[in-house]
N, C-alpha and C positions, 0 to 999 in steps of 0.2 A: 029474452031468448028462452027459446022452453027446453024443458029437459033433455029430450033426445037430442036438440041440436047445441048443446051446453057439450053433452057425451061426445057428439061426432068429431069439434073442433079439435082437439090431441091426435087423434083417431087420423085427420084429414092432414094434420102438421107432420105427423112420422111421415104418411106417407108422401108429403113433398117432400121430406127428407129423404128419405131413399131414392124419389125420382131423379133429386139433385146430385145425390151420390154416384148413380149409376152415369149419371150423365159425366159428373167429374171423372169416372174411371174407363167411359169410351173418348173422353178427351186424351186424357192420358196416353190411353193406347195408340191415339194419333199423334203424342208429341205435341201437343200444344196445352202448354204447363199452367198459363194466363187464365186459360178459358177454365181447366180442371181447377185449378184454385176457385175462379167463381163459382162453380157448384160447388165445390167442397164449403166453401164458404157458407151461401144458402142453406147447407144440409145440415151444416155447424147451427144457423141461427134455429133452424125449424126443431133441431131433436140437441139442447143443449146435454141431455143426461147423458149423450155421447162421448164420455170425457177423450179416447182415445184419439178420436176425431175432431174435439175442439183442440186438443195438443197438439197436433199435427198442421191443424190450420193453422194454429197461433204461430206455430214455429214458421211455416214458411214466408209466413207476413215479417216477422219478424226478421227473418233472412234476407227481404225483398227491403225493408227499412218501411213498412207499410204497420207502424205502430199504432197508429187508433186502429186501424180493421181486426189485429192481434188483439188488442185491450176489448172492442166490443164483443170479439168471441168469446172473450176468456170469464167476462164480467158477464155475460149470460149463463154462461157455465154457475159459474162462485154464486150464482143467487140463489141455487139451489139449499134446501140443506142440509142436501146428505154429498154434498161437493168432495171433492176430496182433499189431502192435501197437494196434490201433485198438480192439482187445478192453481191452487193459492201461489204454488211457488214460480207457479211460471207467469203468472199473474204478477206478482212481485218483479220477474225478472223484464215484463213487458214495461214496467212502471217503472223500473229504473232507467230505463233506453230512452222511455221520454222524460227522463231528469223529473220525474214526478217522484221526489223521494219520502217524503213521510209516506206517501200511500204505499209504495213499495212497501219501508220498512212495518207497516200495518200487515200486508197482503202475507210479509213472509211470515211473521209472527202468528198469524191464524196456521198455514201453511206448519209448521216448524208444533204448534197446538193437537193439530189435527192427525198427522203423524210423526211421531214424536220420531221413530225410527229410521223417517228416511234422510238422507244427508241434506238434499239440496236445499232443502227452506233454510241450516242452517248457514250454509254458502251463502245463498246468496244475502241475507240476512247479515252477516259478518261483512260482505264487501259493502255493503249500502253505511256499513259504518266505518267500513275505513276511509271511503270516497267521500264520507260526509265528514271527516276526520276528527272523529267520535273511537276513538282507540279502547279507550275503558270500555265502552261499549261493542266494540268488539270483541275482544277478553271474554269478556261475558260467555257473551253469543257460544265460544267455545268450548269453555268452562261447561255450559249448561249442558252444551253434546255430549262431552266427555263423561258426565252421569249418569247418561242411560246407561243402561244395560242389555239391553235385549237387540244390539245391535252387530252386523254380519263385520268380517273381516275388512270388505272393501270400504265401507262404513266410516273404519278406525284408521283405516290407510291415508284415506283424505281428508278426517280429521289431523291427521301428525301432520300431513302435509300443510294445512291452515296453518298449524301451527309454528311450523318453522317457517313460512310464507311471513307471519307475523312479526316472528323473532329477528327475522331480515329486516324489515321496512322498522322496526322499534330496536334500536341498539340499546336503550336505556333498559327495556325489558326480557332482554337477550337472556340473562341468568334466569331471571323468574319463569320464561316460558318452556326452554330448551326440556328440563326435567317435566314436565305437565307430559310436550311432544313424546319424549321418551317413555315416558308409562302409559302413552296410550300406543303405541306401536309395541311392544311387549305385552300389551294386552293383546293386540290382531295374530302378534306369534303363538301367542297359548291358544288360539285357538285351531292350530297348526293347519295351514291352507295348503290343499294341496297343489294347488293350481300354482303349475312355474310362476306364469305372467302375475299373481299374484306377490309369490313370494317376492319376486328380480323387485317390485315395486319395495316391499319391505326393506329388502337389502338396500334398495337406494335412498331410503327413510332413513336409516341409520348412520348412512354413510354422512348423508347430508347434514345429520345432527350431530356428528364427531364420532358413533359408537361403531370404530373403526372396526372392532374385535370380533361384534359383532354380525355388523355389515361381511365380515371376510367370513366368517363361520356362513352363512346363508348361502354366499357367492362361490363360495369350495362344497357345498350342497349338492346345489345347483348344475354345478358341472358335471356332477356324479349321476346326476338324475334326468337331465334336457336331456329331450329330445333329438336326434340328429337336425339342427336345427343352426346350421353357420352359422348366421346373421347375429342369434339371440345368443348363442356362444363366445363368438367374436365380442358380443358389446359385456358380457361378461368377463371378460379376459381382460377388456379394455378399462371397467371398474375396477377389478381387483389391481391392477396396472396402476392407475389412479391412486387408488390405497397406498400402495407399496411405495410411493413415489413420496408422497405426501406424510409418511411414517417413515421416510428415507430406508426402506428395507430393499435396495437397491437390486441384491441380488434374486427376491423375490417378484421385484417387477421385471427385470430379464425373462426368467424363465415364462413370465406369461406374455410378456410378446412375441416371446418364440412359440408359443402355442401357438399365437394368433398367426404366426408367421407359416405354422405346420397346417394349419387348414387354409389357410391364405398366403401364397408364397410372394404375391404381386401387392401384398399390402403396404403402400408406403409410407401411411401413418405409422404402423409399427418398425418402419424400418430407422423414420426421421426421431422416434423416441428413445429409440436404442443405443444412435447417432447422441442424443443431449444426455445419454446417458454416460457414456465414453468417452463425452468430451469433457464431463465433469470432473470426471474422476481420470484424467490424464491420459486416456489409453486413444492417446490421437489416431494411430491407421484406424484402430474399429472406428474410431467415428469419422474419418475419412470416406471408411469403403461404406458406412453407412448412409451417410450423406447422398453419397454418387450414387447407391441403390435410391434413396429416397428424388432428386431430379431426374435419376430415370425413367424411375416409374410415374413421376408426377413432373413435368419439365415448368408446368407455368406456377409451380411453390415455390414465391422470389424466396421464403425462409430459407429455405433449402441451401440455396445459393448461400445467403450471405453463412450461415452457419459454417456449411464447408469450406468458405474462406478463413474463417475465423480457425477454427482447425487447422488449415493450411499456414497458417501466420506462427500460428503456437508449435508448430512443426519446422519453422525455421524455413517452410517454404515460400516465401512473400512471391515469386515469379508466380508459382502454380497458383498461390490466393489470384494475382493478379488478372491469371487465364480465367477462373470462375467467374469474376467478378465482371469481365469482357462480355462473356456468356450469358451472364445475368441482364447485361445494360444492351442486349441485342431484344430481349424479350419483355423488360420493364422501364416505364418514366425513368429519370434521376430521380433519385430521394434520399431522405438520409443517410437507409440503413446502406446503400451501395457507397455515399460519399465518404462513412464514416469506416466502412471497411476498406475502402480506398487506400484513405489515407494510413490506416494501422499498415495495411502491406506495403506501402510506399515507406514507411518507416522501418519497417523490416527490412526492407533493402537499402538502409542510410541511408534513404532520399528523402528527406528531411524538407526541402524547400516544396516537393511537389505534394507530402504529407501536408503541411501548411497550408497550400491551395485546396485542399479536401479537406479536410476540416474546415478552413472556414466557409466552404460552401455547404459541409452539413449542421453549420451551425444556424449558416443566413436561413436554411430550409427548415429546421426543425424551428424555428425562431418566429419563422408564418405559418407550421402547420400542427406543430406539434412540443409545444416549448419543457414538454415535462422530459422529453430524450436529453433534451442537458443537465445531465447528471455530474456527479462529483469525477466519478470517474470520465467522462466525456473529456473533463475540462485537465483531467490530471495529463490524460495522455496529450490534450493538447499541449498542454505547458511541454513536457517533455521533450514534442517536436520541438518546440520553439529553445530549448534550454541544447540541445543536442547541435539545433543552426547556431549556437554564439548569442542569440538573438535577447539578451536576458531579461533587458524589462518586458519582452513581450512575454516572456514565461512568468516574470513574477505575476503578470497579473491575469493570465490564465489560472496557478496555481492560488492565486486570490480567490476568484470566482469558486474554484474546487472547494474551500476549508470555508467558500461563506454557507455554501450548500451542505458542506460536513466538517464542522469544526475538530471532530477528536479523527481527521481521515490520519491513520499515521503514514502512509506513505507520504502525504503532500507534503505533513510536516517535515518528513526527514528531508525531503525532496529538494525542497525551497529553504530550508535549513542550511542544507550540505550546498547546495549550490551557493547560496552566498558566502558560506566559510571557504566554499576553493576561490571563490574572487577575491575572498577578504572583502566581502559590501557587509556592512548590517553587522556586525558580527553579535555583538547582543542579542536582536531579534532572533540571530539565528541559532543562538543559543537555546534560548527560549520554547522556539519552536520543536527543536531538537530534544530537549529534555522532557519536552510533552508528546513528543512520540515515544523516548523511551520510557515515561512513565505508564504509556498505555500498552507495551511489548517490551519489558524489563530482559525478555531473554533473545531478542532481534538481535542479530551480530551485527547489522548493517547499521542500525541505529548506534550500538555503542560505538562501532568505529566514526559514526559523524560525531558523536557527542566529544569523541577524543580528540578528535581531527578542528572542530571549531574552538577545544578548548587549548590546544597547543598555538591556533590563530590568535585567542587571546593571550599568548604569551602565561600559559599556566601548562608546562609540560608535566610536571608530577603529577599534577589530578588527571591529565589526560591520560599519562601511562596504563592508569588502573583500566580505564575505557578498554584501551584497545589489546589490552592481554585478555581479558571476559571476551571481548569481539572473538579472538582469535582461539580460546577455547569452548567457545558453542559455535564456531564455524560448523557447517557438515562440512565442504571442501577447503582447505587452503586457498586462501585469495590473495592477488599480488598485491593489490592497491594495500590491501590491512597492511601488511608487511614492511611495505615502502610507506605509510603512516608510521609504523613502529620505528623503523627505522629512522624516519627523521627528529620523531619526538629522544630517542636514545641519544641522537648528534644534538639536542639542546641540554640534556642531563650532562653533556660531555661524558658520555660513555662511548667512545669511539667503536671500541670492540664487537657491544649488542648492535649497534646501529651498521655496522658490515654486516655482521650475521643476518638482521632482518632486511639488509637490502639485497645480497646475497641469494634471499629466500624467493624473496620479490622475484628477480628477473630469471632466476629458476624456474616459478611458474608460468611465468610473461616476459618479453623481451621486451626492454624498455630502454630507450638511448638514455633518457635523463635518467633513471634509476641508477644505470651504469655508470655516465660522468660521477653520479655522488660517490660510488666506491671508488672511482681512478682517486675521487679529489678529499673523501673525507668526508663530505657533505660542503665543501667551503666553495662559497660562490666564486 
């Protein structure tokens, strides 16, 4: 080939490349995406120094799952050699798609060489090593980021970010990574960004890595400074809400749902949080009236439902649980969480036999779908219905199932303790049991009085007396049952007198026919 026609060949390649281009961008304009990628395509191969244009192709091939046509753009490109890195890295990311991984991790490593400053060679670079599950070597990868210096804020964003991404999927390396994360996101804040969407990202860096104090300093900024901007407000409200919740500063996550609630009056997410906030902390109507704001505004949030039962139950109102729960089972399958509030409110109304039937169908259900809801307490309340029906070995061995799942539960222990001392079954056992609850709740009244009340069953009234004078002095209210204990342990001291007095006391605060025959009679059967 002679000279001139050596010159023209480049000469003659741009300009098929621009033909091909213009031709991809009158396809375009026609909506037909197929035909503009093939010229794009060809424009790509004729004028590789195009990088803008080979990234663009590559990308769409890649969206299309059209991986060699993405690898042969990209590897025309990279042959250059003043390629760039941002050639290399998407290069890498074409190679990882076709499970081609040492060349990926090659492609990023040039990529990650070539510019040292920009993030993604070292992204993708790190994932090539977690997927090849290469963990040191992803560390690495990190670590080496973290060195530069001459890098922008978004940069260091999404380094912390790797980095806590890491510290999640490695628990063994959780302490060692956390602080790295953390100094490199206090680097991105010294360089104080001003850009909201920025910082909200920092603030959620911090949050994510514990440095609550922090995170809330940014997000009390933030409000000061956004934009009239609901949405970005709102999910700001919604983190510091998070914060609060999760540092139990209870009173501080109120007032920012009720922000959320001042620029969003119809928000039900804030109204249902408000709701578990109320119900924690005892103040049943607000989480009542909360509740009912939250299914109204949201009717198909079965949570919602079962919640406001559960409320309703602790408010002594089992009919009204039982109305929500109607209402629930009009709009969602049966499943647990309806069988399981079922049955609590069927117990709330002494109906004991048809609590029974609900539980054990939220048991058979959670048992094929979901066996971790049978919890200690699942199994506690069950026993109770069953110990309330008469029904006792079926309690004992509900309360079995309870103390295998949580052996130091002290309710269960007092529970299944007291209940065999009032039968007189077991009474060692239930000694036993009994003493190991009150050794995990030394100042419980309800436990000292079983621990008196099984040890008078064993025929030892002096040790038991001690029991239930301690019961009867950390009571917060007077209780009849303690008293009518007292009293009968005083009628085995043969103290006639204290044992009137404490029975006395007894039917003062409860009207009880047997409490009463014992002072017509003495205590004498």
């Amino acid at each position: 080939m002679d000279p001139e026609t050596a010159n023209e060949a480049p000469v003659r390649k741009l300009a098929e490349a621009h033909a091909h281009y213009s031709a991809g961008v009158i396809y375009e304009m026609n909506e037909e995406p197929e035909a503009a990628l093939q010229e794009y395509y060809q424009a790509a191969l004729d004028d590789p120094a195009d990088e803008a244009l080979a990234l663009e192709v590559a990308r769409r091939f890649l969206q299309s799952k059209k991986t060699d046509k993405a690898l042969e753009v990209l590897n025309r490109s990279a042959a250059r050699p003043d390629a760039s890195g941002a050639i290399f890295a998407r290069l890498g990311f074409a190679y990882a798609q076709s499970g081609k991984m040492p060349d990926a991790i090659a492609a990023n490593k040039i990529a990650i060489k070539k510019s040292p400053s920009e993030f993604v060679g070292y992204q993708n670079l790190f994932l090539n090593y977690v997927q090849t599950k290469q963990n040191a070597e992803a560390l690495k990868v990190l670590d080496q980021a973290a060195r530069q210096q001459n890098v922008d804020v978004e940069f260091l964003v999404s380094l912390a970010d790797l980095y806590a991404s890491f510290a999640n999927q490695s628990s063994a390396q959780k302490e060692i990574v956390r602080p790295k994360a953390l100094q490199v996101l206090n680097r991105a804040e010294k360089l104080n960004p001003s850009s909201p969407q920025v910082r909200l990202l920092l603030a959620e860096g911090f949050d994510s890595l514990g440095d609550y104090s922090k995170a809330t300093q940014i997000y009390l900024e933030l409000l000061k400074t956004l934009p009239d901007l609901p949405v970005i407000r709102e999910r700001v409200h919604a983190k510091l809400t998070d914060i609060y919740l999760k540092t139990e500063d209870r009173k501080r996550a109120i007032e920012q749902l009720q922000a959320i609630l001042r620029d969003d009056p119809l928000n039900s997410q804030a109204y249902y949080f408000l709701g578990t906030i109320a119900l924690e902390d005892k103040k049943l109507p607000d989480a009542v009236e909360y509740f009912n704001r939250t299914i109204t505004l949201k009717p198909d949030f079965a949570q919602g439902y079962y919640d406001l039962a559960i409320a309703q139950i602790e408010m002594n109102k089992a009919g009204d649980a039982l109305a929500t729960l109607n209402k629930a089972r009009q709009k969602f399958t049966e499943n647990y969480m309806l069988a399981f509030c079922t049955a609590m409110a069927y117990s709330g109304q002494k109906d004991y036999g048809e609590a029974i039937k609900h539980y054990t169908s939220a048991e058979i259900m959670a048992k094929a779908t979901d066996p971790g809801r049978l919890t200690e307490f699942f199994y506690f309340q069950f026993g109770a219905a069953y110990e309330r029906k008469g029904q006792f070995e079926d309690a004992e061995r509900q309360f079995q199932k309870c103390l295998q799942l949580k052996p130091d539960f002290a309710g269960a222990l007092n529970y299944l303790g007291y209940m065999w001392a009032e039968h007189g079954l077991k009474l060692d056992q239930a000694r036993d049991l009994i003493e190991k609850a009150v050794k995990l709740e030394p100042k419980n009244a309800a436990y000292l009085d079983s621990m008196g009340w099984v040890l008078y069953r064993l025929s030892k009234p002096r040790e038991a007396l001690d029991y239930l004078l301690k019961a009867i002095e950390l009571s917060e209210e007077p209780d009849a049952t303690v008293y009518d204990h007292l009293g009968d342990i005083y009628a085995a001291l043969k103290e006639g007198d204290k044992a009137r007095q404490a029975w006395q006391k007894s039917v003062s605060l409860e009207a009880n026919d047997e409490v009463k025959k014992k002072l017509e009679t003495g205590g004498q059967k």
